[in-house]
N, C-alpha and C positions, 0 to 999 in steps of 0.2 A: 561513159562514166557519169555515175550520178553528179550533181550540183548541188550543195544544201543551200538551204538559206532561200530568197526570193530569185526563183529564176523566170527572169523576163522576154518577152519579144518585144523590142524596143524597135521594129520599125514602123508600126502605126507613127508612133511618137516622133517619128523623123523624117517623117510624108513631108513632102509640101515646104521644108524648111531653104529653097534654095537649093543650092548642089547639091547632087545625090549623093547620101551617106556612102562612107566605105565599109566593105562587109568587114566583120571581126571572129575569131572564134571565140575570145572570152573577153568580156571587160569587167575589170574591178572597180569599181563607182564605191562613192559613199566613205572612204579612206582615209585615213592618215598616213599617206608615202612619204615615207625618207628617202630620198632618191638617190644621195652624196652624190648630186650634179651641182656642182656649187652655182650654175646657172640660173638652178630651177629646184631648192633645198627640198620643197615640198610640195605635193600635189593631192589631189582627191581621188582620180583616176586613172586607171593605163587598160590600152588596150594593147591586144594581143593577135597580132596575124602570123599563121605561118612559124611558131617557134620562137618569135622574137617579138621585141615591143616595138607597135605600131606608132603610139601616141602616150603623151603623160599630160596629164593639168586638170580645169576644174574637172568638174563632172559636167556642168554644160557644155566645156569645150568638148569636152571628146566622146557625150553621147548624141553631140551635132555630127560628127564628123564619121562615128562609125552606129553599125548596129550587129549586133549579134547576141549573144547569149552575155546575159547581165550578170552577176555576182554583188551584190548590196552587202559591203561589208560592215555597216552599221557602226561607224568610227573604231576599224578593229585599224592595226600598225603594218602597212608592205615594206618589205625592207628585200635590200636584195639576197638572193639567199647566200647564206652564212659560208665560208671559205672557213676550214678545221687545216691549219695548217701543221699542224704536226701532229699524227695518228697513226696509228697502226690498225687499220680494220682486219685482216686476215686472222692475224693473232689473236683480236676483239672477238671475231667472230666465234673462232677455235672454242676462246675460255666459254663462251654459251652453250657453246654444243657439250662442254666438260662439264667439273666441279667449279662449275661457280663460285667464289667463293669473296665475290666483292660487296662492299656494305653488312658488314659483321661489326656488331657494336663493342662487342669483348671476346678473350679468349675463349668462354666457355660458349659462347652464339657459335664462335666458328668452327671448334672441334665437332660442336653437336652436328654442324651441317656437316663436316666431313663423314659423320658419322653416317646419317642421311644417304650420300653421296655412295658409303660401302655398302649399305644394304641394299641398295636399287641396281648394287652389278653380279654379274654370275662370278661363282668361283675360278681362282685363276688366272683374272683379268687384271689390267694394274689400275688401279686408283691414279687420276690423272686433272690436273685442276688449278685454279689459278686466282690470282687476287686477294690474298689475304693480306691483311695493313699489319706490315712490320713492329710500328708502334705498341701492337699492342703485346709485345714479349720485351723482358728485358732485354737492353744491348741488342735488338731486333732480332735476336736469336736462339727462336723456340727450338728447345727438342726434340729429339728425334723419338725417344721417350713417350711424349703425347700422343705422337701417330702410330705407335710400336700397343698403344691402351685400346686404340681402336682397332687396329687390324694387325698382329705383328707374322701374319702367315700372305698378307695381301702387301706386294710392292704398292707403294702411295709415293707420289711425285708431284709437287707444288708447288707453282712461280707464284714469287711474291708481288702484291702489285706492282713496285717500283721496275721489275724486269730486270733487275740487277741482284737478285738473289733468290733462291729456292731450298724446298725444304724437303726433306724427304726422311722415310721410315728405315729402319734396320733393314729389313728387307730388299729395297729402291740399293742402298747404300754396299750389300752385297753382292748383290747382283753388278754393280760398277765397278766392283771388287775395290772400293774407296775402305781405308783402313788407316789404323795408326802410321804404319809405315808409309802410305802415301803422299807425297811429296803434294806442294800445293803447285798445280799445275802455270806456268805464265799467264799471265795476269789474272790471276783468280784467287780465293782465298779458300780452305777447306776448314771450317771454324770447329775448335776441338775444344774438349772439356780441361780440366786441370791436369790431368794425365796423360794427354796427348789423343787424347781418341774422338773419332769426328763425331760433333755434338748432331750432324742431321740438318746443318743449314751452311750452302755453300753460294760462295759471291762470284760475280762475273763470270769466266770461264771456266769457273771450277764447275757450273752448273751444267757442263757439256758435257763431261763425266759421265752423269745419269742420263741426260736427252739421249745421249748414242743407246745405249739400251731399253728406252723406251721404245714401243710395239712403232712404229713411224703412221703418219697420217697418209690416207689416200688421197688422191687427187680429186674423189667424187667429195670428201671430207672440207680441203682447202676450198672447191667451187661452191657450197654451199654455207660455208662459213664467210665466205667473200658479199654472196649473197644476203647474207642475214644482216654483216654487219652496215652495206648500203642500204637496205629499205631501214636499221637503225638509226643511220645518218639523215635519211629524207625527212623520219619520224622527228627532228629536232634541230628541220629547216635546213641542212647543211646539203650544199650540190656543190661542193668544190671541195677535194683533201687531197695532202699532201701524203704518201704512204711515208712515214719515216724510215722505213726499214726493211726495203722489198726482194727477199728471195728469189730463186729461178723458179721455184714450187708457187709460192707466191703468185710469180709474174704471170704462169700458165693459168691458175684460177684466175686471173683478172680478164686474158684473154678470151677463156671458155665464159664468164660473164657478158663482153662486151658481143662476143658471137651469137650468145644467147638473145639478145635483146634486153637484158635484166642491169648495163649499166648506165643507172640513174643519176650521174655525176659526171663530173672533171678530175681526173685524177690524175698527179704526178708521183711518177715511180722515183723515189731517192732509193738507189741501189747502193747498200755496204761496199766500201773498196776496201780491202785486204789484201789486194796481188802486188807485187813488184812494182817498183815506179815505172819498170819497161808498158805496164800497162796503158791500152788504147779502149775508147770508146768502142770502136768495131770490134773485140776483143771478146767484147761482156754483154753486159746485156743492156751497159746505157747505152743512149743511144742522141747525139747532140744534135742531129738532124730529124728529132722529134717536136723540136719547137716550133709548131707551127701553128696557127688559128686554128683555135674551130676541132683539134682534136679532142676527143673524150679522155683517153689515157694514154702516156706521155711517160717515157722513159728517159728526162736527159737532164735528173741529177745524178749526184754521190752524195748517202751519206757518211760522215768520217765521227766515228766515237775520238773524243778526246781523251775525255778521263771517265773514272765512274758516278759514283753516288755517295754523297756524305753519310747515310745511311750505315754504307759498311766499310766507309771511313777510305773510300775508294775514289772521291773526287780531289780532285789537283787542286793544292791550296798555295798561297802564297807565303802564309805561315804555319806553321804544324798544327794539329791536331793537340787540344788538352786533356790531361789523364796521362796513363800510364804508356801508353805508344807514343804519344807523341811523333809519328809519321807527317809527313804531307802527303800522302794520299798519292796516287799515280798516275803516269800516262801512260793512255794506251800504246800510241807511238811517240819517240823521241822527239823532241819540237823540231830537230832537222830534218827530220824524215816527212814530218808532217805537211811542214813549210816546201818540201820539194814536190810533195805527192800533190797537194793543191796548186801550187806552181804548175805540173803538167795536166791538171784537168781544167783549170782556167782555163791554160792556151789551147785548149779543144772544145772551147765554147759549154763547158759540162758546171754547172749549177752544185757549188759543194754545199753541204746539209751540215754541219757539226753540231754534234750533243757535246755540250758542256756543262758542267755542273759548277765548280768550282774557278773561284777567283783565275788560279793560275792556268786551268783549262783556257777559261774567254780571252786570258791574255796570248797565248800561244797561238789560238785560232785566229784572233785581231792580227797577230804580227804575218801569221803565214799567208791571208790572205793581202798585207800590206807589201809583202814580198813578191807575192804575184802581180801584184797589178807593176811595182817598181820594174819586172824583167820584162811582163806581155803588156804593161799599159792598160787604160780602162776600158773595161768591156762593158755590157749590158748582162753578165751572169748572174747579177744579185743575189749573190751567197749571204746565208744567214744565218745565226747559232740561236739552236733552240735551249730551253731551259734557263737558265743564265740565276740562278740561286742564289749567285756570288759573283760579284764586280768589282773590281777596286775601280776607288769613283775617280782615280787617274784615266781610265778606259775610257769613261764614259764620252766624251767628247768625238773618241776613235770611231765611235759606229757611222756618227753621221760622216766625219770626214773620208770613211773609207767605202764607204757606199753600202754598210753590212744593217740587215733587218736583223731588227733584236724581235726573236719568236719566242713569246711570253705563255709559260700555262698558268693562267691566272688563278686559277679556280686552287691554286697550291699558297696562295699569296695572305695566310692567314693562321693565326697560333695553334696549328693541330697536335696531336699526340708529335706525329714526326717532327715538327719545330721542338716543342716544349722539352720532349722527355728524351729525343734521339740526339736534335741537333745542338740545343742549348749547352749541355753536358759536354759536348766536343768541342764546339765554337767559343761560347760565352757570349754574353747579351751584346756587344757593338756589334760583333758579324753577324748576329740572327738579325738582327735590329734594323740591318743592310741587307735581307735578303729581298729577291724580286724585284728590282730598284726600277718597275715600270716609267712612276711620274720623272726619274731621277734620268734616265733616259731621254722622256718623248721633252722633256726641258733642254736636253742639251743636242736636241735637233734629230733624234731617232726615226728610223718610220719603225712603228709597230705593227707586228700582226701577234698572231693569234691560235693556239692551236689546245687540246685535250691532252694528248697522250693517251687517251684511250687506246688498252683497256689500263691502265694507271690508274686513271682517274675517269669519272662521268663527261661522257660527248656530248652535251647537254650542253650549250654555248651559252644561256641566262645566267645559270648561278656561276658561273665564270663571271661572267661580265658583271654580275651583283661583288661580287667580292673584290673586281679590281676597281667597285666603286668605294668601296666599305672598308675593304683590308681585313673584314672579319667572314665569321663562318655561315654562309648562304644556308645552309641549313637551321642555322639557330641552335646545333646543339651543342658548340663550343665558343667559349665567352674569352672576349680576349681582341683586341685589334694589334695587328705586326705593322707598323709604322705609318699611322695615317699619312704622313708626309709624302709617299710614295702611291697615292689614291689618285686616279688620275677620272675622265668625264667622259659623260655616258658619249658621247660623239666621237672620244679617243678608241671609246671598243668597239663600237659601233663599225665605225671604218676600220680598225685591224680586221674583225673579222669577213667584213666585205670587200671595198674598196682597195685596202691596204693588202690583203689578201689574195685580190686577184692580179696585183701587180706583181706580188713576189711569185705567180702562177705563169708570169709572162702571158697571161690573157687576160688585162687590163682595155684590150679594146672589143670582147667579149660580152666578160659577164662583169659584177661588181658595180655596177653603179645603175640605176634606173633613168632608163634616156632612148628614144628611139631608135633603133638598129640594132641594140643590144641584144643581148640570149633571154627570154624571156623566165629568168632563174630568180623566182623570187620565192618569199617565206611572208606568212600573211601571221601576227600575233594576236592575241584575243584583243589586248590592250595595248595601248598609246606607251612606251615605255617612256617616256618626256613628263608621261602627266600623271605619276608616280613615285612614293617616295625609293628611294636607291634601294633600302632594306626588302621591297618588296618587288624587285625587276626579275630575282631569281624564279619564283611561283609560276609565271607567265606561262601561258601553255599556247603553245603553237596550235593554232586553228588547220593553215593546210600549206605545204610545200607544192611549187612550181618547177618544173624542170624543160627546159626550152617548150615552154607554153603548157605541157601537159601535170595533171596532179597526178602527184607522186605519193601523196600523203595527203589525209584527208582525217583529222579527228575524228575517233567513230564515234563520240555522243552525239553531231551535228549529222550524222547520215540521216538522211529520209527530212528535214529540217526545209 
């Protein structure tokens, strides 16, 4: 594989110096390394033999000590590579290969693209697509109407980006045989007009309705969409994800990937538990005798939905919802069920994953896993809830005391259409004002990590990290910051998404930190992010990704360089 930049033969240069140099396949000289070895914070160089790192420190130290092929990074940033711990690639991949339909600036950008989308398929076929921002429909709940102007003889079927709701045409909606009389199916909602008839956008489980009638994906479909979405992950320095949400369809593309030779990462399967509490690890498909060094992919969590989404007014709240429902929102499973189900995956060494959204979600999920550890005692499973929107700040002390990673998507942590226009209107300004409560956390003894939600939101780990520095919008085109008080330092993301990350991976003696014997898994940035202001850390473009010593990714402007 080509090298940009100055590639050197550095053993003239190390004749005659004393002991003879050690050979290297690559060294990066010339550097700003972050290493999060609190030994040795920062260095100039690392070399690389065999997969792993050889040597870290100046550049004289370690172009004495090795020689091989040089890399002059001309004060760009190594950091180790980035850990996405809560993602869904498969599905990521999926919405690429479909109607895209993420980053639409208004209603009318995104019907046009739908539109887009129906002329480019044969007759017949169903319209099939994903990612459109809630926000930008009243009460998140566009019509079925608008899909019905573009195609009303073509089924159209559209996961929102939240993944907690979808949209579909007249057509989609018959075919489900979904109707006035349709009952809203457990725990889902079928969202209807003033006269009872479904308006075309349906929440949680109701959206299964239509998927069962969708044309189903092939297996060559899932392996190629797996594929897409890790060389997307390399493209933006990431070698270590957590899947949030891993099917058996799923689990076989990841397999035909890693058989392939095409998987360029670490990856832990958190597999949905929905079966009976009679349920075993051997049973399914996790798997608690996966935790071991040095695997690529790794089957030995669960994860457990708690509640929904405030969105569709489906996250478990501690106080109700304002306006006309006035709900608190639900749970998935009853907190006793919940509390028992984690209770027997503890005591099987298995890694529970919980999505919570809402206040009273984090609290149920805190208490069940406080329940487990009370009956099995303390383990090393470091269970951790992702999202966390809402906290009452009674919690917050609980994460550290009970050993639970608070998994933050940062890059949500700022005044968007869905705060302003969705959430404000339901909550009112204290509990918006409380949402993300990252700083409010890592003060009261948290360990943080770090994750996208992709396809949610951008896998793209900078403008994350720029906005849990800011609290406002990485892109610049929404003005507005959501609690500067909960702003936390670039070294708090830094290590969630590395160091912090590789711990909650259980391969902390792996990858995640820059130090000899390590995986040589690092991300190499154009710029110093230290030596920049916050507002500008988002921009930053990954020059090239490492993956146990080889590049995985490589900027094409700098080819031939």
């Amino acid at each position: 594989m080509r090298i940009p930049l100055a590639l050197l033969a550095v053993a003239a240069l190390l004749s005659g110096c004393g002991q003879a140099p050690q050979p290297a396949d690559l060294i990066l000289s010339a550097g700003r390394v972050y290493t999060m070895d609190e030994a040795m914070p920062w260095a100039e160089a690392v070399a690389i033999r065999g997969g792993r790192i050889a040597a870290v420190g100046s550049d004289a130290e370690v172009l004495d000590r090795f020689r091989g092929q040089v890399f002059e990074l001309g004060g760009r940033m190594v950091l180790p590579g980035f850990h996405d711990a809560h993602v869904h690639p498969t599905f990521g991949g999926i919405q690429l290969m479909q109607c895209d339909l993420s980053g639409s600036a208004d209603a009318a950008t995104l019907l046009a693209q739908v539109a887009q989308c129906d002329a480019a398929l044969p007759e017949g076929e169903w319209l099939v697509g994903g990612g459109w921002d809630l926000s930008l429909f009243a009460d998140a709940n566009p019509s079925k109407d608008l899909l019905d102007a573009v195609n009303a003889d073509r089924p159209i079927f559209l996961r929102g980006s939240d993944g907690h709701s979808s949209w579909a045409n007249s057509k989609a909606l018959d075919l489900a045989g979904i109707e006035a009389e349709t009952p809203n199916p457990l725990n889902g909602i079928i969202e209807r007009d003033a006269n009872g008839v479904p308006s075309g956008t349906l929440r949680e489980s109701a959206q299964g309705l239509v998927e069962a009638v969708v044309p189903p994906l092939t297996d060559a479909d899932r392996l190629e969409a797996t594929r897409q979405a890790v060389a997307l992950a390399n493209q933006f320095g990431i070698t270590s994800m957590i899947d949030a949400a891993t099917s058996a369809d799923e689990w076989a593309a990841w397999q035909g990937l890693e058989a392939a030779g095409g998987l360029t990462a670490r990856v832990v399967l958190s597999v949905p538990v929905s079966s009976p509490l009679t349920w075993t690890p051997s049973e399914g498909l996790i798997r608690a005798e996966d935790r071991n060094r040095g695997k690529r992919l790794r089957r030995d969590a669960a994860k457990l939905f708690v509640d929904g989404v405030l969105e569709g007014e489906t996250a478990a709240l501690l106080e109700p919802y304002l306006g006309e429902g006035g709900g608190s929102g639900m749970l998935i499973l009853p907190a006793d069920e919940l509390a028992a189900r984690v209770l027997a995956l503890d005591a099987q060494g298995v890694q529970a994953h919980f999505h919570a959204i809402g206040d009273r979600a984090v609290r149920v999920a805190l208490d069940a896993v406080e329940q487990a550890i009370e009956h099995n005692g303390p383990s090393d499973n470091r269970h951790h809830i992702s999202h966390l929107q809402l906290i009452d700040p009674a919690d917050y002390p609980r994460f550290a005391a009970l050993g639970v990673t608070a998994n933050f998507q940062a890059l949500w942590a700022y005044p968007d259409g869905y705060v302003t226009d969705i959430n404000l209107p339901a909550l009112g300004p204290e509990r918006v004002e409380g949402m993300y409560p990252i700083g409010s956390l890592e003060r009261a003894g948290a360990r943080i990590v770090a994750g996208s939600d992709w396809s949610v939101s951008s896998l793209n780990p900078l403008p994350a990290i720029e906005t849990a520095l800011t609290r406002q919008d990485a892109s610049g085109e929404v003005e507005g910051v959501l609690n500067a008080d909960e702003a936390v330092s670039l070294d708090t993301m830094l290590r969630a998404y590395t160091a912090n990350g590789a711990w909650l991976m259980h391969q902390e003696d792996e990858t995640g930190v820059i130090k000899p014997g390590m995986a040589a898994d690092l991300v190499v940035l154009e710029k110093d992010l230290f030596d920049m202001a916050a507002e500008e850390v988002g921009e930053v473009a990954v020059t090239m990704t490492l993956f146990e010593g080889q590049i995985v990714y490589q900027r094409p402007s700098e080819l031939g360089q």
